[in-house]
Backbone as a printed PyTorch tensor [residue, N CA C, xyz], in Angstrom:
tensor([[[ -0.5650, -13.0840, -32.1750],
         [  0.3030, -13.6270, -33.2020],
         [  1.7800, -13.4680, -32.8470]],

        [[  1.8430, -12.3350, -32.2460],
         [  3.6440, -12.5370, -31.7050],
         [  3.6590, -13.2810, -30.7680]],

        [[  2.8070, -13.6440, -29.7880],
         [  3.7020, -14.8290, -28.7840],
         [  4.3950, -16.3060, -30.1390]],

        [[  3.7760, -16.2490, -30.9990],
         [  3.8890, -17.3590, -31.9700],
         [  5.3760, -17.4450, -32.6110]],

        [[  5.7000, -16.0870, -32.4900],
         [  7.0530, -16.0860, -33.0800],
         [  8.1070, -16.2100, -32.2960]],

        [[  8.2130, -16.3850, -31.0200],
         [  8.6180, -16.8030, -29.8050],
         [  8.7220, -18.1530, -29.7870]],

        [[  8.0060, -18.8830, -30.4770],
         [  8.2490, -20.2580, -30.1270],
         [  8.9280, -21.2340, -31.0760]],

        [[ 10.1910, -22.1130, -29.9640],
         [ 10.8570, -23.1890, -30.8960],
         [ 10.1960, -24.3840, -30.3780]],

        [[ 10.2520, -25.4520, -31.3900],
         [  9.7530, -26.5870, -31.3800],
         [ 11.0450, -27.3660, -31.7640]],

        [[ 10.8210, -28.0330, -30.8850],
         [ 12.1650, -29.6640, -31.1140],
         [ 11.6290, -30.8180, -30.6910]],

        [[ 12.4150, -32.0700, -31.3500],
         [ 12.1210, -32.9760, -31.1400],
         [ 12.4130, -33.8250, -30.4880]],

        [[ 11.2900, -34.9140, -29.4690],
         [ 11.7540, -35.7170, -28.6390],
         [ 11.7500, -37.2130, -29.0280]],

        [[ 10.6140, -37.4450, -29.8990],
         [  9.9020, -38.4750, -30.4160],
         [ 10.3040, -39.6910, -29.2370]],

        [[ 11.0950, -40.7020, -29.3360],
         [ 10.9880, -42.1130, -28.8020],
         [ 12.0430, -41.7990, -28.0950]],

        [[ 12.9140, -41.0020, -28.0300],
         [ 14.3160, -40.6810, -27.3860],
         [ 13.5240, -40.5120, -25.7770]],

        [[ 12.7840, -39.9230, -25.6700],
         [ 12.6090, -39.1090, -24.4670],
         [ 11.8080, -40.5620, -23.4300]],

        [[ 11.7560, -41.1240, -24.2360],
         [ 11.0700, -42.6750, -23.2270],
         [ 12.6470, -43.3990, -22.9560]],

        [[ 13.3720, -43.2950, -23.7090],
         [ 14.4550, -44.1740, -24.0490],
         [ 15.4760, -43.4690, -23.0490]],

        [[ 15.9370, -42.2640, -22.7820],
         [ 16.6000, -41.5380, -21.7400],
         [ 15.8150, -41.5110, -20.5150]],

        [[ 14.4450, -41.6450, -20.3620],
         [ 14.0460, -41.8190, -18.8900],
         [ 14.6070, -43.2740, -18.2400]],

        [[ 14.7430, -44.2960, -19.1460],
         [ 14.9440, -45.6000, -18.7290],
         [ 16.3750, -45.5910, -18.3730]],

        [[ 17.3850, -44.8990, -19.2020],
         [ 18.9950, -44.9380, -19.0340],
         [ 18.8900, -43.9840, -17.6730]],

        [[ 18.2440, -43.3160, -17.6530],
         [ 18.5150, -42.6490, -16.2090],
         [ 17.8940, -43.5740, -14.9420]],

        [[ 16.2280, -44.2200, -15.2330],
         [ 15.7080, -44.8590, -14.3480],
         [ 17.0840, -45.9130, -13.7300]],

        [[ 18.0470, -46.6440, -14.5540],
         [ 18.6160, -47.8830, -14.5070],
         [ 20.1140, -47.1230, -13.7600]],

        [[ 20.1760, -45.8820, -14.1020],
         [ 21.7160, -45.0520, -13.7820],
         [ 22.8040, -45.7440, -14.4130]],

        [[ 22.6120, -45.6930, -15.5800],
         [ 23.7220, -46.0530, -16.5060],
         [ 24.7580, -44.4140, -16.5500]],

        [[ 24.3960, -43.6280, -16.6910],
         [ 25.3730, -42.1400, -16.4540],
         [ 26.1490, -42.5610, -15.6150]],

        [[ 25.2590, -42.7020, -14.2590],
         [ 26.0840, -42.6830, -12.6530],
         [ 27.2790, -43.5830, -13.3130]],

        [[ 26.6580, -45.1370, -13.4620],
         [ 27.3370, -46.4400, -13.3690],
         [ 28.9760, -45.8740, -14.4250]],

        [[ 28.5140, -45.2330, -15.5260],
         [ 29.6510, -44.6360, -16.4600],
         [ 30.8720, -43.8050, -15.5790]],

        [[ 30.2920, -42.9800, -15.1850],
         [ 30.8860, -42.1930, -14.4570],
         [ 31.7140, -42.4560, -13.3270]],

        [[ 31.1350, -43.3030, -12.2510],
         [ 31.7910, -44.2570, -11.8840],
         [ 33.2660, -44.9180, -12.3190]],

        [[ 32.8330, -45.8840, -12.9160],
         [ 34.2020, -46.4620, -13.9660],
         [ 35.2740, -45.1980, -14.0440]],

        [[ 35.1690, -44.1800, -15.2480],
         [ 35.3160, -43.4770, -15.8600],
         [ 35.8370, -41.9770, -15.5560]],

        [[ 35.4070, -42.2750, -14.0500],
         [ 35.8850, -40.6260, -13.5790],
         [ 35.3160, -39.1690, -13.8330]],

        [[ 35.1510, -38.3960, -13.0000],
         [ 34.3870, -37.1840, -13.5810],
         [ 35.6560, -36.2700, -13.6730]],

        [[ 35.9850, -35.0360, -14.6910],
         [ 36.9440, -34.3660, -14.5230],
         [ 35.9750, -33.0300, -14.3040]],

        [[ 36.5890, -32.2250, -13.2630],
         [ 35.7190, -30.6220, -13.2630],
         [ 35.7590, -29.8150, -14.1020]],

        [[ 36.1520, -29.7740, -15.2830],
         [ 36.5410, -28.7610, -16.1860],
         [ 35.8610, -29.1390, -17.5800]],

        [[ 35.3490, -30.7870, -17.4030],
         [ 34.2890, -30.9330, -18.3640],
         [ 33.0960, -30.5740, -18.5120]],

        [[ 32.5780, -29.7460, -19.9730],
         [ 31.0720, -29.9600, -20.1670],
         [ 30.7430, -30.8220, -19.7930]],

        [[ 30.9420, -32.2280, -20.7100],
         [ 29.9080, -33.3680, -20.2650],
         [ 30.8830, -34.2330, -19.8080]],

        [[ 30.1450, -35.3730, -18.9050],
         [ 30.4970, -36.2150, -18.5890],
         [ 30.6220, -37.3610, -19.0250]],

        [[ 31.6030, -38.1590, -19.1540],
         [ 31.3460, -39.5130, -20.0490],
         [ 29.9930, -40.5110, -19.6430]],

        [[ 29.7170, -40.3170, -18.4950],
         [ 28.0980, -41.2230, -18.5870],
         [ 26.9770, -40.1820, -19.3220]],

        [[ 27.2750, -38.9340, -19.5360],
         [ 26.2630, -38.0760, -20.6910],
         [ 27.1590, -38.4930, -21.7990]],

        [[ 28.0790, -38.9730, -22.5080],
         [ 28.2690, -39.0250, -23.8280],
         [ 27.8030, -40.0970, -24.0750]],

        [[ 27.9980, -41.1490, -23.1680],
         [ 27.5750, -42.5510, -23.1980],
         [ 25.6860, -42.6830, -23.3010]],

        [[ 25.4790, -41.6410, -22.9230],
         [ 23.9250, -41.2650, -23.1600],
         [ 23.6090, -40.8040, -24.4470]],

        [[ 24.2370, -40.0480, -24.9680],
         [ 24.0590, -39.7490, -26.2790],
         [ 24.4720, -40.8360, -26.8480]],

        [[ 25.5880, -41.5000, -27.0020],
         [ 25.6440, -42.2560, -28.4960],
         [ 24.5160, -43.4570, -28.1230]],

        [[ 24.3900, -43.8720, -27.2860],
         [ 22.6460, -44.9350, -27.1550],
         [ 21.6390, -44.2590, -27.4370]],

        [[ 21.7900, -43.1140, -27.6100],
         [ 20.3250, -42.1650, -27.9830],
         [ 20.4460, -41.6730, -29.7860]],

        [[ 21.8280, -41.7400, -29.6820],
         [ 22.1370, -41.5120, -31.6030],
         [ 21.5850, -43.4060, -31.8860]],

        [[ 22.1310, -44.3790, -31.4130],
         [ 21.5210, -45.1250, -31.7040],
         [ 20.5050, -45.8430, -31.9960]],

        [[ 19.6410, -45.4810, -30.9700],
         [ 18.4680, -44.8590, -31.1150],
         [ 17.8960, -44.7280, -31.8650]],

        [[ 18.4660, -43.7210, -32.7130],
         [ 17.7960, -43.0100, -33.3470],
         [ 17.6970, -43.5170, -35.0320]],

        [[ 18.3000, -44.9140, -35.2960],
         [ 18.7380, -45.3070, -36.0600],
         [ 19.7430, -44.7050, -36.9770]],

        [[ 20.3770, -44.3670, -37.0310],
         [ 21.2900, -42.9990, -37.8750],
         [ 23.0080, -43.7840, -37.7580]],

        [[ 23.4140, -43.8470, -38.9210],
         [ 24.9290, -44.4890, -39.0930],
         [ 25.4540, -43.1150, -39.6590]],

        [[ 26.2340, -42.4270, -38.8010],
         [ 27.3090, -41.3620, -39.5450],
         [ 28.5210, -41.2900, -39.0650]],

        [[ 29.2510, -40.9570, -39.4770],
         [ 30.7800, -40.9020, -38.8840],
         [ 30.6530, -39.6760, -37.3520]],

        [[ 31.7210, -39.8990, -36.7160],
         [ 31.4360, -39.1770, -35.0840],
         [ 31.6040, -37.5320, -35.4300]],

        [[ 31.9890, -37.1920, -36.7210],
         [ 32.6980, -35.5290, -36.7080],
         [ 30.7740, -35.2830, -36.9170]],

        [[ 29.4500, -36.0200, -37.3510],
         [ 28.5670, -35.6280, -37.7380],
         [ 27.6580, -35.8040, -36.4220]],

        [[ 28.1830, -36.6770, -35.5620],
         [ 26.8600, -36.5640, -34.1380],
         [ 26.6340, -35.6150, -33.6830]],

        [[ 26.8870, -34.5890, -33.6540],
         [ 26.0190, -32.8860, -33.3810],
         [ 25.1970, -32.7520, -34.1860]],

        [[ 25.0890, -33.2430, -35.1010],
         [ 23.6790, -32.6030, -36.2460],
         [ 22.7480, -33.4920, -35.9280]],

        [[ 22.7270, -34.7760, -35.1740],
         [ 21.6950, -35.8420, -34.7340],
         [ 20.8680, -34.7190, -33.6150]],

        [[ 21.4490, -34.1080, -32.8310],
         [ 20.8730, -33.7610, -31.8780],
         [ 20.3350, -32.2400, -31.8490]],

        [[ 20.7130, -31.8940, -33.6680],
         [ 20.4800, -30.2090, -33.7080],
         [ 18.8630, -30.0790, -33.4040]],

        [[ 17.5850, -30.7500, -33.6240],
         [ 16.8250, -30.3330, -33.5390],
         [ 15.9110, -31.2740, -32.5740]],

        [[ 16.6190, -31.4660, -31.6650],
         [ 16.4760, -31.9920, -30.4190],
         [ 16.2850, -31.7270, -29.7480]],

        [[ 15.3020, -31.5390, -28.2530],
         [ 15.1490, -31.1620, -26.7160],
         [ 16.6870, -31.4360, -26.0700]],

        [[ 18.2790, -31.1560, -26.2330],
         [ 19.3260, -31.3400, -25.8710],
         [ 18.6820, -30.9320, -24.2610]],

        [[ 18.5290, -29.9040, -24.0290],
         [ 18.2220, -29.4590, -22.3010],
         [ 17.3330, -30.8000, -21.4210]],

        [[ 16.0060, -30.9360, -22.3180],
         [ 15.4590, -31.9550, -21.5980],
         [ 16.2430, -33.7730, -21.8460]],

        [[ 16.6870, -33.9520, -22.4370],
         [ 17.0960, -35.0260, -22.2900],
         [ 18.3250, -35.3310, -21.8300]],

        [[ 19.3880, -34.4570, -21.5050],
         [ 20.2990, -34.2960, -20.9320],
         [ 20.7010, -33.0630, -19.8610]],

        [[ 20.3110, -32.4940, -19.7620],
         [ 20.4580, -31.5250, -18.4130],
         [ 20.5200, -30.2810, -19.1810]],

        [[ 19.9340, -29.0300, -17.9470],
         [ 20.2850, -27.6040, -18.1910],
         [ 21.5290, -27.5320, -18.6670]],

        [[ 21.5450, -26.5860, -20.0500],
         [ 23.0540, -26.0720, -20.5870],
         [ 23.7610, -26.7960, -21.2170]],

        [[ 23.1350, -28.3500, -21.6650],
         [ 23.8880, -29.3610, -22.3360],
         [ 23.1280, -29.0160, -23.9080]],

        [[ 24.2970, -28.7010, -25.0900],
         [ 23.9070, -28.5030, -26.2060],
         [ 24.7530, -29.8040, -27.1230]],

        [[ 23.9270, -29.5390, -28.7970],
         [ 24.5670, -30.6080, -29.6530],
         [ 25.7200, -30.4710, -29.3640]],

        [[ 26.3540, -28.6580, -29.6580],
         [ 27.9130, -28.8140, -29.8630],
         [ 29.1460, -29.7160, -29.0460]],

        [[ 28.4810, -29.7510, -27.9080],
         [ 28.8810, -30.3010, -26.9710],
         [ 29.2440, -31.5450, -27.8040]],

        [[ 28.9600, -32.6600, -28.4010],
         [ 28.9940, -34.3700, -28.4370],
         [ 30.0220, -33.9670, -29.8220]],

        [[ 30.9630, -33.7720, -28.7980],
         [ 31.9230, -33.9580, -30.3320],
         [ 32.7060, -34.9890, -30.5090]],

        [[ 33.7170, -35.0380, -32.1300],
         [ 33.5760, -36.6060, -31.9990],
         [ 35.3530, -36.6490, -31.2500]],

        [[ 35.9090, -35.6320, -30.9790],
         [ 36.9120, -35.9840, -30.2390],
         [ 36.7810, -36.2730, -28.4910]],

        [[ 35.5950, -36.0450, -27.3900],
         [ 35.5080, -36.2940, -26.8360],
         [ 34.9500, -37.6220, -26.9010]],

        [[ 33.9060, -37.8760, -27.9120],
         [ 33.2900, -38.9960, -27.8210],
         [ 34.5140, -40.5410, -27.7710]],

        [[ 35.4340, -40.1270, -29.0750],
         [ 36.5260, -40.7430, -29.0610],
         [ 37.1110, -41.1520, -27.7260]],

        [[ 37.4440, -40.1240, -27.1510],
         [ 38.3700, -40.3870, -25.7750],
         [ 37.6110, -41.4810, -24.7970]],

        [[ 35.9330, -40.9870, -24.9660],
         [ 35.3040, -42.1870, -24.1610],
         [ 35.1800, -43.1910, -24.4500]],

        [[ 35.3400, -43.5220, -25.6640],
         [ 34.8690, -45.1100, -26.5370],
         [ 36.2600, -45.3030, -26.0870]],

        [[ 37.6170, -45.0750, -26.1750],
         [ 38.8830, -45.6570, -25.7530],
         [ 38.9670, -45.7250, -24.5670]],

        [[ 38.3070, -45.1890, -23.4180],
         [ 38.5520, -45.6440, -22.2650],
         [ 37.6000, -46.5360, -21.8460]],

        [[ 36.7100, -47.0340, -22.2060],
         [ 35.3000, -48.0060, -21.9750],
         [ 35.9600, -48.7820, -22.6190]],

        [[ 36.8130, -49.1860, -23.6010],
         [ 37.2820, -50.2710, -24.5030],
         [ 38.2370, -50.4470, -23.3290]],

        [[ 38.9790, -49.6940, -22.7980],
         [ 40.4820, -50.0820, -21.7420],
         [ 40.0270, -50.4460, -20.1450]],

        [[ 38.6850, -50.4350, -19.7360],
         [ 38.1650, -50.6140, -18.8650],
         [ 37.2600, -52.3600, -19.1360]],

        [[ 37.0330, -52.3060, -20.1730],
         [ 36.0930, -53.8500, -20.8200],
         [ 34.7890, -53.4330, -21.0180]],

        [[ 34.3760, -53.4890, -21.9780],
         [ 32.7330, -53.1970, -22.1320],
         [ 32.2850, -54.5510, -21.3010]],

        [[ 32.6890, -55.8940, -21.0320],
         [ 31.9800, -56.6630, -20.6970],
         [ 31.5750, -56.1370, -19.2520]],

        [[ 33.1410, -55.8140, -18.7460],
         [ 32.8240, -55.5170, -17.0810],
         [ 31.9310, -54.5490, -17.1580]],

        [[ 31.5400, -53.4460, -18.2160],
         [ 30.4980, -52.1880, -17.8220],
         [ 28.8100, -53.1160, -18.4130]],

        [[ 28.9850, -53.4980, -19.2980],
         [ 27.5560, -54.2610, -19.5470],
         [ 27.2260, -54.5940, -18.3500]],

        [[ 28.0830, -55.9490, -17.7420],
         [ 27.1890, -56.5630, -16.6410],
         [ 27.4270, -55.7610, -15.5020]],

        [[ 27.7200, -54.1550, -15.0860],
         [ 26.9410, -53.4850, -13.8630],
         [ 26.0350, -52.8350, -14.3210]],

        [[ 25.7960, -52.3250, -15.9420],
         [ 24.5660, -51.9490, -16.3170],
         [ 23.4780, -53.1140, -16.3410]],

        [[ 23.7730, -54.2320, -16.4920],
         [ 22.8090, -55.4060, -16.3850],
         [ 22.2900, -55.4450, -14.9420]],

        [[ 23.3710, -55.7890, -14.2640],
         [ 22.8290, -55.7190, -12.6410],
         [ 22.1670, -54.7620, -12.1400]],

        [[ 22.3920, -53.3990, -12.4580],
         [ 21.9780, -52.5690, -12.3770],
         [ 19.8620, -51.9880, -12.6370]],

        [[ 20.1590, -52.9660, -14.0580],
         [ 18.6900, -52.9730, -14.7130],
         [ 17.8680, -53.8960, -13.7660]],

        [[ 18.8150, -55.3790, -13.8190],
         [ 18.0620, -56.3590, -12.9110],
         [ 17.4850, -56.0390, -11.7070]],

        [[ 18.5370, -55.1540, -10.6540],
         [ 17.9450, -54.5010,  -9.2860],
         [ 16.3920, -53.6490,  -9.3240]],

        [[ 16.6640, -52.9020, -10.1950],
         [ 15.9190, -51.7550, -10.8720],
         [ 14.4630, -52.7130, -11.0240]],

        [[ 14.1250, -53.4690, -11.6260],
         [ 13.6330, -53.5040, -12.5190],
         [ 12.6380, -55.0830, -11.3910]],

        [[ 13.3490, -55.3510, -10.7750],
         [ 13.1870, -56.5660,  -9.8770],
         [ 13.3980, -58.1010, -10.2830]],

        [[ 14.2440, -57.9730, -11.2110],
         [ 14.0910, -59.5080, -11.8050],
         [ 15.4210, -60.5680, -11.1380]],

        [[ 14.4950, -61.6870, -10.8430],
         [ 15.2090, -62.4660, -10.0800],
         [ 16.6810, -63.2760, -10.5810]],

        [[ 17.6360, -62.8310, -10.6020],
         [ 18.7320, -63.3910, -11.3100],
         [ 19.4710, -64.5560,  -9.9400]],

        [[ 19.2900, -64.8260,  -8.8950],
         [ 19.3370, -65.5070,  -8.1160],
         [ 19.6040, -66.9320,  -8.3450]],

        [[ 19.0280, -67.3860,  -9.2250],
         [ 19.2390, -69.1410,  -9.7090],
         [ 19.1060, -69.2860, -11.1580]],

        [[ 19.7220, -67.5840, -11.7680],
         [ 19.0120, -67.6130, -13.4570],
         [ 20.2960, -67.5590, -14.2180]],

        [[ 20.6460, -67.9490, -15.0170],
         [ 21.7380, -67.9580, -15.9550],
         [ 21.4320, -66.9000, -17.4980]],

        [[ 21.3660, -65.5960, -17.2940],
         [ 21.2860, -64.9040, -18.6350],
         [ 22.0510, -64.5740, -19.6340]],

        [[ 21.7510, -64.9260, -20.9100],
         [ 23.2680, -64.8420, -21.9550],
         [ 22.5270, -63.6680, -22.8650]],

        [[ 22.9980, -62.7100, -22.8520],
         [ 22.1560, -61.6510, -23.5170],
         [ 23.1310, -61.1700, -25.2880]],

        [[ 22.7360, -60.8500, -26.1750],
         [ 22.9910, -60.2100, -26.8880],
         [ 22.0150, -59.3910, -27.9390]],

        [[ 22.5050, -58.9500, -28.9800],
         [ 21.8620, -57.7910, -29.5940],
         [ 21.4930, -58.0410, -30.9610]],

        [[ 20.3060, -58.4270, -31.6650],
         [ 19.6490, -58.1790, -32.5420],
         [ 20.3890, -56.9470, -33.6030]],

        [[ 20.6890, -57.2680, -34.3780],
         [ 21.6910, -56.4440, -35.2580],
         [ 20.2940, -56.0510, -36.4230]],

        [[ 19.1320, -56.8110, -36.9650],
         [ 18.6750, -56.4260, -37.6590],
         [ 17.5450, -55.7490, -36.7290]],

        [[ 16.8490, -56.1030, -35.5700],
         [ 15.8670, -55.4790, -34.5270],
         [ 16.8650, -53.6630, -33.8720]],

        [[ 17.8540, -54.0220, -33.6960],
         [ 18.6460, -53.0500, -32.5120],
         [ 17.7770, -53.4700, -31.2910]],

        [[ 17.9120, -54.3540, -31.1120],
         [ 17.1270, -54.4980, -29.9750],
         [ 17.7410, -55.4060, -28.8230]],

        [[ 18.4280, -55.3320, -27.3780],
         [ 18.9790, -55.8940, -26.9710],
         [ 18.1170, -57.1960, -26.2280]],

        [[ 18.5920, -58.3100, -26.1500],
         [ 17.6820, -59.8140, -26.1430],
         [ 18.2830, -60.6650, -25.2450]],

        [[ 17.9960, -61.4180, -24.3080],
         [ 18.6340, -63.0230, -23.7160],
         [ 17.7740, -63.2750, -24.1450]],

        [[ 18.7870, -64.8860, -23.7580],
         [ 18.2760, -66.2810, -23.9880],
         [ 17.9990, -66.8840, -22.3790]],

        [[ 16.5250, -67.2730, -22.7380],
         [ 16.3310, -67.7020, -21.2350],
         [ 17.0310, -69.4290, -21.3310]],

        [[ 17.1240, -69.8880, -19.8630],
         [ 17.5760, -71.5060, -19.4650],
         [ 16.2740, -72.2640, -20.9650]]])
């Protein structure tokens, strides 16, 4: 009965399929990239950029001072690396990254995360014209084929 009291339980539910794919595609890297790594940061802006697609995720609308409590009872270690906690996603870093992804173009970062998926993923964009956008009542991102 005491090993029992030893044990925490957190949750991964659909997140943990949903972060294997952002990593399968290297959307972090691709962030990071752009974005620059500084050495003195916890996280990196391609891990914040991981979290707020994973708060999204998660369906949840709250203001940014509340995205640490999305992830309080969360696998934070497994879905983002050894030593990465909620406290970490705060909303003044998060801030700094949404303003520099806005000063960089989300379009230009979509389409190397697109290309990125396409390589990944093997799909022939070669003679294909894709116009993609996002399902606001699904959350679900969509093209339109030719």
């Amino acid at each position: 009965m005491s090993q029992l009291a030893n044990i925490e339980v957190q949750n991964l539910n659909h997140l943990g399929i949903i972060a294997g794919i952002i990593d399968e595609i290297g959307i972090v890297d691709i962030i990071n990239e752009q974005l620059g790594i500084k050495a003195q940061e916890r996280l990196n802006s391609g891990l914040i950029v991981k979290g707020i697609i994973l708060n999204a995720m998660g369906f949840v609308s709250r203001p940014l001072y509340l995205f640490p409590q999305f992830f309080n009872d969360k696998a934070t270690e497994h879905l983002f690396g050894e030593g990465i906690y909620p406290e970490y996603f705060n909303d003044d870093k998060i801030g700094r990254v949404m303003d520099k992804l806005y000063q960089i173009g989300l379009s230009n970062i979509f389409l190397l995360i697109a290309l990125a998926a396409f390589k990944k993923y093997g799909i022939d964009n070669k003679y294909s014209h894709k116009e993609f956008y996002v399902d606001l009542f699904t959350r679900r991102l969509c093209y339109l084929s030719n």
